[in-house]
C-alpha positions in Angstrom: -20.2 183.3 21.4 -17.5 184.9 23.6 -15.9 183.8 26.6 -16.8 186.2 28.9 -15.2 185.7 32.2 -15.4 186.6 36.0 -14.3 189.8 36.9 -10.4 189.3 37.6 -9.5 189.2 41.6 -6.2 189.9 42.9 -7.2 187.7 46.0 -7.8 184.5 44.6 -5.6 183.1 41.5 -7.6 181.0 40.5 -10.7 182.9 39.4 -7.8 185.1 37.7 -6.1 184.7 34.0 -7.1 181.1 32.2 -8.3 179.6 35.9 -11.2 181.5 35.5 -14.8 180.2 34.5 -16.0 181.0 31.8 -19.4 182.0 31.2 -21.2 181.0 28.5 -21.7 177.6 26.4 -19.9 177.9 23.2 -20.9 176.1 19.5 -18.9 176.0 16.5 -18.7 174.1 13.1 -15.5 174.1 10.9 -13.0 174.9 12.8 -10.0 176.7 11.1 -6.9 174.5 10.9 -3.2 175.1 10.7 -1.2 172.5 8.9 -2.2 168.8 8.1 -4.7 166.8 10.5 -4.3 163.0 10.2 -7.5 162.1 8.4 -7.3 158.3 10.9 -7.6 160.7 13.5 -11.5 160.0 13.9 -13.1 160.8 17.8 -13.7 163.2 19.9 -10.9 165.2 22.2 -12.7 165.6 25.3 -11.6 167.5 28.7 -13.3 169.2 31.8 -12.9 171.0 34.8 -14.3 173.5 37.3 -16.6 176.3 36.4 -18.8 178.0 38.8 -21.6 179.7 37.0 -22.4 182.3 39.3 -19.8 185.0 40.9 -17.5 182.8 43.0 -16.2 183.9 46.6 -12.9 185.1 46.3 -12.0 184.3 50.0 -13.2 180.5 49.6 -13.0 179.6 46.2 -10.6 176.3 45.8 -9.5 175.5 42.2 -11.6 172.2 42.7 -14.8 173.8 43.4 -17.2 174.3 40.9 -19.8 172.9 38.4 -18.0 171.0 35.8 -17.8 172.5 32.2 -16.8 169.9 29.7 -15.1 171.0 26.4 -15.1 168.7 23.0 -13.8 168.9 19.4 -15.2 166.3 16.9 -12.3 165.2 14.4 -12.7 162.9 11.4 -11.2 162.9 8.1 -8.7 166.2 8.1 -11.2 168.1 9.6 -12.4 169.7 12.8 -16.1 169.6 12.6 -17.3 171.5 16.0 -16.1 172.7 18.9 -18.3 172.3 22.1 -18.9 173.7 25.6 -21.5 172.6 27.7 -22.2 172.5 32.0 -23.0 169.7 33.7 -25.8 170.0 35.2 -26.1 169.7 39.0 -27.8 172.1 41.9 -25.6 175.3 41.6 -26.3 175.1 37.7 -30.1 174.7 38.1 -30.2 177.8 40.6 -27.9 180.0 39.3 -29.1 179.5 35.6 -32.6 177.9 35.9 -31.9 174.9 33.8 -34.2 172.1 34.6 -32.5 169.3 37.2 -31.2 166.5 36.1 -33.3 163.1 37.0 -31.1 160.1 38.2 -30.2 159.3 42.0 -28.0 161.3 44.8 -25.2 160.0 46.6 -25.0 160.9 50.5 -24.5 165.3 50.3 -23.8 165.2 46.5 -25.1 167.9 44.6 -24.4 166.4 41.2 -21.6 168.1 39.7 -19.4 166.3 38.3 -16.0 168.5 37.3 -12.4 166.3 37.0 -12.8 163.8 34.0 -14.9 162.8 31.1 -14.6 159.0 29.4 -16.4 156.8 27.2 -17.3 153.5 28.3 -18.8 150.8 26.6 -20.4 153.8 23.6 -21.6 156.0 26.0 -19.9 159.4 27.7 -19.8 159.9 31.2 -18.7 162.9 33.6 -16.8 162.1 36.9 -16.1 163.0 39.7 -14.8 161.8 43.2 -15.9 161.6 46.8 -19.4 162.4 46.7 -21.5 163.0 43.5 -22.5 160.6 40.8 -21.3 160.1 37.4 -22.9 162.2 34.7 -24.0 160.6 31.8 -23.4 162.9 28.7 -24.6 162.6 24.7 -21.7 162.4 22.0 -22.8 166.1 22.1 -21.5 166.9 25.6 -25.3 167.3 26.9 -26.5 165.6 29.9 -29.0 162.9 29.9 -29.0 162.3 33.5 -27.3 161.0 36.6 -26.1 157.7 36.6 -24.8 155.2 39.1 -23.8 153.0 36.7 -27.6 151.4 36.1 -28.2 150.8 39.7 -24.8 149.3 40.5 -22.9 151.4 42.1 -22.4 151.1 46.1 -21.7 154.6 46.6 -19.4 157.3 45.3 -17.0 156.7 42.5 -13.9 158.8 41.3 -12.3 160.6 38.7 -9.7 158.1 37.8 -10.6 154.8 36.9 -7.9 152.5 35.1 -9.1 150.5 31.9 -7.6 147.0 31.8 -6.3 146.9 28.2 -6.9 143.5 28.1 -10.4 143.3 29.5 -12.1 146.8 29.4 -12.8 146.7 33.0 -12.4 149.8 35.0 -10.7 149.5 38.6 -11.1 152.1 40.7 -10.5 153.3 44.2 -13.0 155.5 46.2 -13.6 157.6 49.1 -15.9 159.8 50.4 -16.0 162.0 53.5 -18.5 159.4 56.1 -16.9 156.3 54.9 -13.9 155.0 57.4 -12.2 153.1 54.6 -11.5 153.5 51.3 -14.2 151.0 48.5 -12.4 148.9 45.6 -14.4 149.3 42.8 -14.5 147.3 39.6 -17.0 148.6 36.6 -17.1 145.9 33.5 -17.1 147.3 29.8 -20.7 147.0 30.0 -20.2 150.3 32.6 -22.2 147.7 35.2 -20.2 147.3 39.0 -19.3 143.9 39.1 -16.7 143.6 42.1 -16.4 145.7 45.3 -14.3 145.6 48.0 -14.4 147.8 51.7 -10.6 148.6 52.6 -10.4 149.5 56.1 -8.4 153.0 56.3 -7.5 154.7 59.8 -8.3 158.1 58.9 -10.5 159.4 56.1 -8.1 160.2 53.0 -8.3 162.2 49.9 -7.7 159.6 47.2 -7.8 161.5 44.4 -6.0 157.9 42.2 -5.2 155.1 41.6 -2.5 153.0 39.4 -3.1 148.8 38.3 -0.7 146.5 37.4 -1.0 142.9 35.7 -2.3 141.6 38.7 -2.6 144.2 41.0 -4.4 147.8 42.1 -2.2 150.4 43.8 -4.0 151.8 47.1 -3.0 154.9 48.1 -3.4 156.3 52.1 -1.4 159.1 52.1 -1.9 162.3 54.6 -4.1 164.7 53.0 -7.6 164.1 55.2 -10.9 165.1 55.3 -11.2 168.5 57.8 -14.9 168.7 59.5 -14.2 171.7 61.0 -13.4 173.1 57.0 -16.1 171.4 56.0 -18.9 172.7 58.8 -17.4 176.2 58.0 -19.1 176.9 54.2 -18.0 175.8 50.6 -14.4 175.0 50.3 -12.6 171.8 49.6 -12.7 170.2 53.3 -9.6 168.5 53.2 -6.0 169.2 54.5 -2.2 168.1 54.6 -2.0 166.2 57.8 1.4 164.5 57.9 1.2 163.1 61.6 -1.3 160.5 59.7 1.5 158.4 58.2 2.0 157.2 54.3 1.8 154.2 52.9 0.4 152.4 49.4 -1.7 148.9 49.3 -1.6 146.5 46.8 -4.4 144.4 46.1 -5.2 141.6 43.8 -7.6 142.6 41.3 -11.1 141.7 42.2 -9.3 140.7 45.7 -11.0 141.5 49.2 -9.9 143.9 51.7 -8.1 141.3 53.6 -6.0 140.7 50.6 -4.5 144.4 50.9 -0.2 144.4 51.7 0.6 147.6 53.3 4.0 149.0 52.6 5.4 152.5 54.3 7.1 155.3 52.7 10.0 157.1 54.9 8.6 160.2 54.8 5.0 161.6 53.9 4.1 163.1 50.2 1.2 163.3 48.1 0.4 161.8 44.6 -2.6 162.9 42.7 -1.2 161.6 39.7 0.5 157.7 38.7 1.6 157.4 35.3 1.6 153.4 35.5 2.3 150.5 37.6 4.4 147.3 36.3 4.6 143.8 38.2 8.5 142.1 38.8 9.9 138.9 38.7 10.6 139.4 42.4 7.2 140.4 43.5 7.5 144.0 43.9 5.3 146.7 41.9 7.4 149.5 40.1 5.8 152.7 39.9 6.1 156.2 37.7 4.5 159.0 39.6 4.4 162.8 39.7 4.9 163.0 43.7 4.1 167.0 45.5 6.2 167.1 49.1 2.3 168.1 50.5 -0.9 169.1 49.8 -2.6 172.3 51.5 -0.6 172.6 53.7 -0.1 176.2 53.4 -2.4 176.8 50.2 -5.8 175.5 50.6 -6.9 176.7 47.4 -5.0 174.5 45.3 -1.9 172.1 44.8 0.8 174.6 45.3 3.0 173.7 48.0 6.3 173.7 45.8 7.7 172.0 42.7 6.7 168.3 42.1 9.2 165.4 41.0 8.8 162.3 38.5 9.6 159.5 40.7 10.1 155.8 40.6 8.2 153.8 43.5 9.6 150.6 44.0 6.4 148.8 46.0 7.7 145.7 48.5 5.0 143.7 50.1 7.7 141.6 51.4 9.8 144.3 53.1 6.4 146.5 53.6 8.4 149.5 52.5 8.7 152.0 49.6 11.6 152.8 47.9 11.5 155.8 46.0 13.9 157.4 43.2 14.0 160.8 42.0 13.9 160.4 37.5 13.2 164.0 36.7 12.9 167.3 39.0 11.1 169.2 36.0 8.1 170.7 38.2 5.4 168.3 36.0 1.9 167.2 36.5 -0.9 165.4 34.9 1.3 162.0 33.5 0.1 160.1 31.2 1.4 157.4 28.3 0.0 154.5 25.9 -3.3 153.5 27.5 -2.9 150.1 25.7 0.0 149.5 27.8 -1.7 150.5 31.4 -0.1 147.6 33.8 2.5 146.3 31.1 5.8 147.6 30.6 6.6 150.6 28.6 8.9 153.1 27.8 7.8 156.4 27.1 5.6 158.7 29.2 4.3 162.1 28.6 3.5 165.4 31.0 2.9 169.2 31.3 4.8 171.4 33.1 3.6 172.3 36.4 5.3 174.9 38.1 4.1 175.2 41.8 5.7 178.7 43.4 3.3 179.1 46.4 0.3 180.7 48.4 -1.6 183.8 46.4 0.3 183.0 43.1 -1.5 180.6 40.4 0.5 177.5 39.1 2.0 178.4 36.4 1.2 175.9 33.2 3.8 175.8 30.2 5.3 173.1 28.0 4.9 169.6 27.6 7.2 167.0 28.2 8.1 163.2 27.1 9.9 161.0 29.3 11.9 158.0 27.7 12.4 155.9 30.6 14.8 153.1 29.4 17.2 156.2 28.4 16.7 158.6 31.2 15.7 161.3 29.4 13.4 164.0 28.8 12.3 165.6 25.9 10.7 169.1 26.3 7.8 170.6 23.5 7.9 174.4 23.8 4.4 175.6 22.9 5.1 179.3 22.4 5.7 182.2 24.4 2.5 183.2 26.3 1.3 179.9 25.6 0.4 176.8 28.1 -0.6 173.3 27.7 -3.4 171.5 29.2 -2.9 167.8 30.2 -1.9 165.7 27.1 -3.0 162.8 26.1 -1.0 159.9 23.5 -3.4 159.0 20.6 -1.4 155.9 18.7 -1.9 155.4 15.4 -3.3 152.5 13.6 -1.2 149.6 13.4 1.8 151.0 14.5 4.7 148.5 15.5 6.5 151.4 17.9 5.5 152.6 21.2 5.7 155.8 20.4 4.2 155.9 16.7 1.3 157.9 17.0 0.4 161.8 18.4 -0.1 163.9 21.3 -3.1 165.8 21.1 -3.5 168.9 24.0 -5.5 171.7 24.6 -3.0 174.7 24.5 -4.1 178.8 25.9 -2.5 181.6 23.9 -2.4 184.5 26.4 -2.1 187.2 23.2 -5.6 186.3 21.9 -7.0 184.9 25.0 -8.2 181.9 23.0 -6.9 178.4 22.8 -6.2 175.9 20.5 -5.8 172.1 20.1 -2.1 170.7 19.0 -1.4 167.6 17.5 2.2 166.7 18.0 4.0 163.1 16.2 5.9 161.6 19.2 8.1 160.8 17.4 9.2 164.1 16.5 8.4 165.5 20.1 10.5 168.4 19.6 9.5 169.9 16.1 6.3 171.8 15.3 3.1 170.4 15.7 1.5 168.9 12.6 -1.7 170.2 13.2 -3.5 173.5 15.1 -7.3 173.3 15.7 -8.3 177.2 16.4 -11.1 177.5 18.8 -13.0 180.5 18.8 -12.7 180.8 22.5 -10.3 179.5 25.3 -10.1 176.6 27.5 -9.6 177.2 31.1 -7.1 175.1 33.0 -8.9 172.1 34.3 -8.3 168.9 35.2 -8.7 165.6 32.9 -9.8 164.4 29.2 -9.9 161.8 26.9 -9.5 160.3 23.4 -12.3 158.9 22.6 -12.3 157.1 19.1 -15.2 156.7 16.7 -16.5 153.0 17.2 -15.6 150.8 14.9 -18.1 148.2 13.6 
C-alpha cells in the first residue's frame, strides 16, 4: 500500500510535509535490511501519534488532534518480519471510515482515541492517552480489542506517560483532565490493575502532559499551561493555553503517598516541561532532575510546541527551601529525552534525544539528528542521520548482560525526505557517532508523532 496523504496546506504546518496523516493502513513481511541486525534483538518497535482520517481543518487543526495511528516492526533473529500500520479505533474513525466501535467504557467527553504512546504491560499492548479518553487495548498485531480502564480499575482518565519502577513493574502516573480541580496520582501494578490513587489538590486546571519518579518519590508537575473553556466551547482544537500569571512549581510525593504528603517547591520564573528524562534522590533530601524545559507553551502558536528553542536542564528539587534551582546542561534545541529504562529513579549517566528545533508561528518544527548526553562528562554527542533525513524519538534498547551503561542500541524511526519513506536505525551507543549497524526499509513513511516503545519478546 501507499501512503497517500492530505492534500498539502500552506496554512497549517502540521497537516504539511511528514506531520501529515497518512491515509491508509499499511502491511508488509520481510522487510529489506541494510547492514547487520543483532539477531538478540527480539520485540517489537512500537510508536504512535496523531492521524485524523478524514480532511482535517486547516484553521483548527493542532498537531495533538487526531485519531491515533500506531506504527510496529516485529524483529527477531536478523530479521525484520513485518511492518504495521493500524488506527485506533474511536468515534471519528467509526464515522469517517465505518469501522465498527470499539466495546469497553467512556471516560467523562472521551471519544476514544487514544494518540501519544503505546506500551506493554504485563503481555499485553495498550494505546494511551491523556486527559480524557481511555487506554486502548491493542493485539501484538497493533489491532484493537477494545477500550480498557485497566479491568475496571481505573478512577478516571489516565495519561501518556506512566513511569515503570524497574524494581517493581509498577506504573506511577500523574493525571488530569479538564472537570477535575486537581491533579489524580495514579499507581497501576504489573498485573496493569490500579492499585493506589491519590487526589492532589491543584489551583487551576493544568496540562500535565508528565511525570518523572525517583527511589522514593513522584515528581508533580503544576506549571502554567491551563485548560481554556472559552477554546474549548469554540469547536475542536486543543483547549489549553500558556497562562503564566498562574505560577510554577513541582510536588514531590512519596510513592503510594496521599495528597497531603505533596511538598511544593517554586521555580523563579514560569516554563513548561513536556518531557523529564529522570529523577534521582540525594543524600540531602533534594530530587535532581534532567529535563527538556520550552520557555512556554501556546503562547503564540496554539497549534503546537513552538514558542522557541528548548534547553536540557538540571532541576535541583528542595522541599526544604520550597524552591527550584535550575541549570542550563545543553542549549541544543532537543525534545523527547529518554535513557536506560532499567535505571528510571537510580543514577545514571547517559541520556539520549532528537533535535527539536522550535522557530515559531506558521513554520513546522523542524526534526533532525539525535543526540547522547554523557552527564558525568558534560558532553554531547551528536548522530547525523543524513541530509533530508529526521529522527523520530529514540529509544535505548540494552543488550543482554551487558556490564556498561551504555552497552546496547538506539533504535529510531528516521523520514528520508528524497523517497518520502522512512526507515528504522539501529545505532551501538557506544559508537554514537559512526553509521548505524542496521537500516529496516519500510515501504512507506512514518509521520512525526509522539511516543513508542521497545517491547521485548517474553521470556519464559
Amino acid at each position: 500500500m501507499t501512503t497517500a496523504s492530505h492534500p498539502p496546506t500552506a496554512t497549517n504546518p502540521y497537516l504539511a510535509g511528514n506531520f501529515a496523516p497518512i491515509l491508509e493502513e499499511t502491511t508488509a513481511f520481510d522487510l529489506r535490511i541494510s547492514g547487520s541486525l543483532p539477531a538478540e534483538l527480539d520485540g517489537r518497535l512500537l510508536r504512535i501519534g496523531p492521524n485524523p482520517p478524514g480532511l482535517a481543518d486547516p484553521e483548527r487543526h493542532h498537531w495533538f488532534i487526531g485519531s491515533g495511528m500506531t506504527h510496529g516492526v516485529r524483529l527477531r533473529d536478523g530479521s525484520a518480519e513485518w511492518y504495521r500500520s493500524r488506527y485506533v479505533i474511536d468515534d471519528e474513525v467509526v464515522r469517517a471510515l465505518g469501522r465498527a466501535p470499539l466495546s469497553g467504557p467512556h471516560h467523562g467527553m472521551g471519544g476514544g482515541g487514544a494518540n501519544t504512546n503505546v506500551i506493554g504491560i504485563g503481555g499485553r499492548t495498550f494505546a494511551i492517552v491523556e486527559a480524557g479518553s481511555l487506554p486502548v487495548e491493542l493485539t501484538d498485531e497493533l489491532e484493537c480489542i477494545a477500550r480498557n480502564d485497566f479491568d475496571g480499575t481505573l478512577p478516571g482518565s489516565f495519561t501518556a506517560h506512566p513511569k515503570v519502577d524497574p524494581d517493581t513493574g509498577d506504573l506511577h502516573a500523574v493525571v488530569y483532565y479538564w472537570e477535575w480541580d486537581y491533579v489524580q496520582y495514579v499507581v497501576v501494578g504489573a498485573d496493569a490493575r490500579v492499585k493506589h490513587a491519590a487526589n492532589i489538590a491543584v489551583p487551576g486546571k493544568p496540562m500535565t502532559h508528565d511525570c518523572a519518579i525517583s527511589a522514593s518519590q513522584v515528581v508533580v508537575f503544576d506549571l502554567p499551561c491551563t485548560f481554556d473553556l472559552e477554546m474549548a466551547m469554540s469547536g475542536p482544537t486543543l483547549p489549553y493555553r500558556w497562562t503564566p500569571d498562574y505560577g510554577a512549581r513541582v510536588g514531590l510525593i512519596p510513592k503510594f503517598g496521599s495528597a497531603d504528603e505533596v511538598r511544593w517547591c517554586e521555580l523563579d520564573e514560569p516554563c513548561y516541561v513536556y518531557h523529564p528524562m529522570n529523577a534521582v534522590d540525594q543524600a540531602d533530601g533534594t530530587v535532581v532532575m534532567e529535563a527538556v524545559v520550552h520557555p512556554s507553551t501556546f503562547a503564540d502558536d496554539l497549534r503546537g510546541p513552538n514558542e522557541g528553542g528548548t534547553t536540557f536542564e538540571r532541576w535541583t528539587i528542595d522541599p526544604k527551601a520550597g524552591r527550584v534551582r535550575r541549570a542550563v546542561l545543553d542549549d541544543t534545541s532537543q525534545e523527547f529525552p529518554r535513557h536506560h529504562e532499567g535505571l528510571i529513579g537510580k543514577p545514571y549517566r547517559y541520556g539520549y534525544a532528537a533535535q527539536f528545533d522550535s522557530i515559531g508561528p506558521n513554520e513546522s518544527l523542524r526534526l533532525g539528528s539525535l543526540l547522547k548526553h554523557d552527564l558525568a562528562n558534560g558532553t554531547t554527542e551528536r548522530h547525523e542521520v543524513g541530509a533530508g533525513r529526521a529522527s523520530n524519538e529514540a529509544v535505548f534498547v540494552p543488550r543482554l548482560g551487558a556490564e556498561t551503561e551504555d552497552d546496547g542500541w538506539v533504535l529510531a524511526y528516521v523520514y528520508d525526505g528524497a523517497t518520502d519513506t522512512s526507515d528504522i536505525i539501529v545505532v551501538d551507543a557506544q559508537d554514537f557517532t559512526g553509521e548505524p549497524v542496521a537500516r529496516v526499509h519500510l515501504p512507506v513513511r512514518v509521520p512525526f508523532g509522539f511516543h513508542g516503545n521497545w517491547v521485548p519478546t517474553a521470556r519464559v
